[in-house]
C-alpha positions in Angstrom: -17.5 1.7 -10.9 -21.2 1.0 -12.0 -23.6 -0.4 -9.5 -24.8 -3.5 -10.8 -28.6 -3.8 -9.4 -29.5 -6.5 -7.1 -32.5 -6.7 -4.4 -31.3 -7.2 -1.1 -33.9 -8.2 1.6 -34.7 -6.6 4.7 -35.7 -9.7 6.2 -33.9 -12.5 8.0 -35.7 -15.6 7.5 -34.2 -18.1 10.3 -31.8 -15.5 12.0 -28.9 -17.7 10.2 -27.0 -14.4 9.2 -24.2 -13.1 11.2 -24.3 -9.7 11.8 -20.8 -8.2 13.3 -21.0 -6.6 17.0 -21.8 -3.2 16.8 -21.6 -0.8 13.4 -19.4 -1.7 10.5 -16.0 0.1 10.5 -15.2 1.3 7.1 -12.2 3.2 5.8 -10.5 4.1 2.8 -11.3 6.6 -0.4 -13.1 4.1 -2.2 -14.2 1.7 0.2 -16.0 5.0 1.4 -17.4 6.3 -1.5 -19.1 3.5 -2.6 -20.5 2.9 0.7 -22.0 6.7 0.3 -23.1 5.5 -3.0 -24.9 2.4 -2.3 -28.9 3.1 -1.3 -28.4 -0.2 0.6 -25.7 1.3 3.1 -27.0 3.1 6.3 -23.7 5.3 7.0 -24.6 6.3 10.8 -21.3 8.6 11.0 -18.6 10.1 8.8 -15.2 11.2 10.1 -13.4 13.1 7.3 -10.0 15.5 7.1 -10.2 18.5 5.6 -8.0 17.2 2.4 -11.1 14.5 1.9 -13.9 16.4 2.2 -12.2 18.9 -0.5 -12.0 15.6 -2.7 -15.7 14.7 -2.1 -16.8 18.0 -2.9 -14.3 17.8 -6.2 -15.4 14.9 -6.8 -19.1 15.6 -6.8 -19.6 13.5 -3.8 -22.2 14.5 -1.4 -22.1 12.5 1.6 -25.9 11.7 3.4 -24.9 13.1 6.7 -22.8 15.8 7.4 -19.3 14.8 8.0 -17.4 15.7 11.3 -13.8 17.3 10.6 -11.0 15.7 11.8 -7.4 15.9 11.6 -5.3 12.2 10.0 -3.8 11.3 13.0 -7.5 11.1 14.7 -8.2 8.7 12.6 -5.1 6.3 12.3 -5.4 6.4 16.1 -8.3 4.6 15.9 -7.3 1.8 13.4 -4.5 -0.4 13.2 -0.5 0.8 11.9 -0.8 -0.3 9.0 -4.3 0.4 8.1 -4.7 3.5 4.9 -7.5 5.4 5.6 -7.1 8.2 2.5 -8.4 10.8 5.0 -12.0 9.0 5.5 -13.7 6.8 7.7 -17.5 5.5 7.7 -19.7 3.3 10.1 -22.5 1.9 8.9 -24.9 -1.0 9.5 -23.9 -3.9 7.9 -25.7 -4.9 4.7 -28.7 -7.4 4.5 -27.7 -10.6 3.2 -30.0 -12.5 0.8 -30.7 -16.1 0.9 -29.7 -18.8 -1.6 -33.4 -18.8 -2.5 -33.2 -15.5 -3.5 -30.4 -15.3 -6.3 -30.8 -15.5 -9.8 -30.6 -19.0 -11.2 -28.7 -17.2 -13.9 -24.8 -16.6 -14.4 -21.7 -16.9 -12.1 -21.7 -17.3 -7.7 -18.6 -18.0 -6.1 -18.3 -20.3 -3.2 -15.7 -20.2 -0.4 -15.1 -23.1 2.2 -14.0 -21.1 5.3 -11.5 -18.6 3.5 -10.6 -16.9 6.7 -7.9 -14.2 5.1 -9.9 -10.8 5.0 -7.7 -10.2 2.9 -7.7 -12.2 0.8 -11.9 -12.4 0.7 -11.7 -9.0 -0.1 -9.4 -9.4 -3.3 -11.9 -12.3 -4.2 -14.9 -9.7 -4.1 -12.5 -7.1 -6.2 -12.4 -10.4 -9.0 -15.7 -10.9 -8.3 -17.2 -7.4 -9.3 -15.1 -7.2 -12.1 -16.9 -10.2 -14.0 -20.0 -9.5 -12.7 -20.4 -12.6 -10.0 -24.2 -12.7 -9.0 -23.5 -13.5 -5.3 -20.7 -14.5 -2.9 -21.7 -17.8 -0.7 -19.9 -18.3 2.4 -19.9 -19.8 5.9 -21.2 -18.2 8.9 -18.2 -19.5 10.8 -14.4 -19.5 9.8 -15.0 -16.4 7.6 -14.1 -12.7 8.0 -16.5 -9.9 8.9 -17.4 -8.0 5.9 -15.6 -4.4 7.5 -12.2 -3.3 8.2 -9.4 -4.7 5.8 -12.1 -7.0 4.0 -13.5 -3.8 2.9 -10.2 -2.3 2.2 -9.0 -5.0 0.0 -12.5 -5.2 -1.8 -11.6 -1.2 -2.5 -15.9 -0.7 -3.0 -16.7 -4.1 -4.6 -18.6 -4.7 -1.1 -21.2 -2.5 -2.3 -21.3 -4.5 -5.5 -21.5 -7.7 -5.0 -23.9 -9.7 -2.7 -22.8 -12.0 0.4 -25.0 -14.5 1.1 -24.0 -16.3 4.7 -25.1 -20.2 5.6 -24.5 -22.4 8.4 -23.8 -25.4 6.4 -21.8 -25.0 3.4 -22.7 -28.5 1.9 -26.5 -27.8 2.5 -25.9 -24.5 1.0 -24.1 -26.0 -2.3 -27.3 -28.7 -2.2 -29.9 -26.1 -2.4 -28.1 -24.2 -5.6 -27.8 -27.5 -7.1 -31.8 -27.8 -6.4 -31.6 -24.1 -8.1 -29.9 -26.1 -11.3 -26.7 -24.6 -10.7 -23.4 -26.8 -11.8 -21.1 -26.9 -9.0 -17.9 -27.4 -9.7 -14.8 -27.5 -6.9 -11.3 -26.5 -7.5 -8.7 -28.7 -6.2 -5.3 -28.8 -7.6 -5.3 -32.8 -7.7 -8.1 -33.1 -9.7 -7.6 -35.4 -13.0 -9.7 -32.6 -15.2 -8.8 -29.0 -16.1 -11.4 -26.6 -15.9 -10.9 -25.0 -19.3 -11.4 -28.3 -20.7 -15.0 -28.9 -19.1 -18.1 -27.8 -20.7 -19.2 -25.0 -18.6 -22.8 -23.6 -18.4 -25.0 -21.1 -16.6 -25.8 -21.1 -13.5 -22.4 -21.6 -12.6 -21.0 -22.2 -9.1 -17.4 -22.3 -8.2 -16.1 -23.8 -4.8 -12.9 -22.3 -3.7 -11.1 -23.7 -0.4 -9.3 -22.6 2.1 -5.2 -21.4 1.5 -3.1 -24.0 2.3 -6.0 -26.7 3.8 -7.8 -26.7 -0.1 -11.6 -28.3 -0.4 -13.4 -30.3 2.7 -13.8 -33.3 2.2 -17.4 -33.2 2.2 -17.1 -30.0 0.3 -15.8 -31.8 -2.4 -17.6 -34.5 -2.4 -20.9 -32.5 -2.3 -19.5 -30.9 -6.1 -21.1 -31.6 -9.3 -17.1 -32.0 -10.3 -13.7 -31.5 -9.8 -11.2 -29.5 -11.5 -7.9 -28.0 -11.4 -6.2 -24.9 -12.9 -3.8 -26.0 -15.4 -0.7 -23.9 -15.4 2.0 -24.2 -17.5 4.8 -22.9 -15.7 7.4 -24.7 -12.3 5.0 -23.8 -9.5 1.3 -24.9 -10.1 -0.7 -23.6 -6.8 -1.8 -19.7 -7.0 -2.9 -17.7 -3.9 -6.6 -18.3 -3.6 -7.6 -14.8 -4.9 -5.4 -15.0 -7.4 -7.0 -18.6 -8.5 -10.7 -16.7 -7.9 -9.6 -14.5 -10.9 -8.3 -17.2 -13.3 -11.3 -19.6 -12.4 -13.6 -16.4 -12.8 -12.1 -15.2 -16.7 -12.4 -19.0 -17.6 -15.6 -19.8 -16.8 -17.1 -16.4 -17.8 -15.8 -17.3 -21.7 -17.1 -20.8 -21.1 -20.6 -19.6 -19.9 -20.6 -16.8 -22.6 -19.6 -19.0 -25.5 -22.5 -21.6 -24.3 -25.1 -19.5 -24.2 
């Protein structure tokens, strides 16, 4: 997967930017590799069997710190049962986070009212690398660390796309609006259907929570409403599943416009 370049500050302008306790935990063959292949990433240690570190050097892959040998059940001892880690495991400082102020006012952010699933964040961050989202906006409360199973799920797109954190989600969507982005909130009882607005860039799109939807003030903060039309007996999709509809319609919208 290409790198898609984007300038991520050092710097922390308020201190609003969660930082997890301690390093980064990161596991998995390609959540792992594109944490060794992102200039960004500070990998501070490398635990690797000897079945992965004869991948990495098949594959090319040389790691910026030499890797200390271990044998699998090493590792699964020190994550969870049902976690896969492929034979690797990184930590590494967490990433910078860049401001609203510093995206492009260009293209496609998403926007997520406390989606708390790490899992399911980390699907929306797969969607969202492959249609080349600018940023990720979310809450520094009620959303998941960016390690473990987020990372997992994301398989490398954490090293892709940008997360930006805020305190306040509605002051956050007021200063992209201020940025002259449209911001438009999905919520399955709205009257309109996104496919049928007229879409342009900068484009944000406000997902909410599984189950609980929009906040109110979430919503009401939106440029607009709109739903997902689906044709068929059940018309509510997991929310990363939604991300990836939302994304493919509004990236033909946007291209079409422009």
């Amino acid at each position: 997967m290409k790198k898609r370049s984007f300038h991520r500050p050092d710097h922390r302008r308020s201190g609003e930017h969660r930082r997890p306790d301690g390093p980064v935990v990161l596991y998995g063959w390609h959540s792992v590799t594109a944490a060794l292949a992102n200039p960004a990433r500070r990998i501070r240690r490398l635990l690797a069997t000897e079945n992965a570190l004869r991948r990495l050097a098949e594959d090319g892959i040389t790691p910026p710190l030499a890797p200390e040998l271990v044998r699998p059940d090493a590792l699964a001892a020190r994550l969870t049962p049902d976690a896969v880690h492929q034979g690797l495991i990184a930590e590494a400082d967490p990433l910078p986070s860049p401001d609203i102020e510093d995206l492009p006012a260009a293209g496609i952010v998403l926007v997520l009212d406390q989606i708390t699933d790490p899992h399911n964040v980390g699907a929306i961050l797969r969607s969202a690398a492959a249609f080349a989202v600018e940023a990720i906006v979310t809450t520094a409360r009620h959303s998941p660390e960016a390690t473990g199973v987020l990372a997992k799920a994301a398989s490398g797109a954490l090293e892709l796309v940008p997360i930006v954190t805020v305190q306040n989600l509605a002051r956050g969507l007021v200063a992209l609006k201020e940025r002259g982005f449209l911001t438009i909130g999905l919520d399955g009882s709205a009257p309109d259907d996104l496919a049928a607005l007229e879409l342009r860039a900068p484009l944000a799109l406000v997902l909410g929570a599984e189950g609980k939807g929009l906040r109110q003030l979430t919503g009401a903060t939106c440029d607009r409403l709109a739903r997902l039309d689906l044709p068929g007996a059940i018309k509510s999709l997991n929310v990363s599943n939604a991300a990836a509809l939302a994304l493919y319609i509004a990236s033909r919208a946007v291209r079409t416009s422009s």
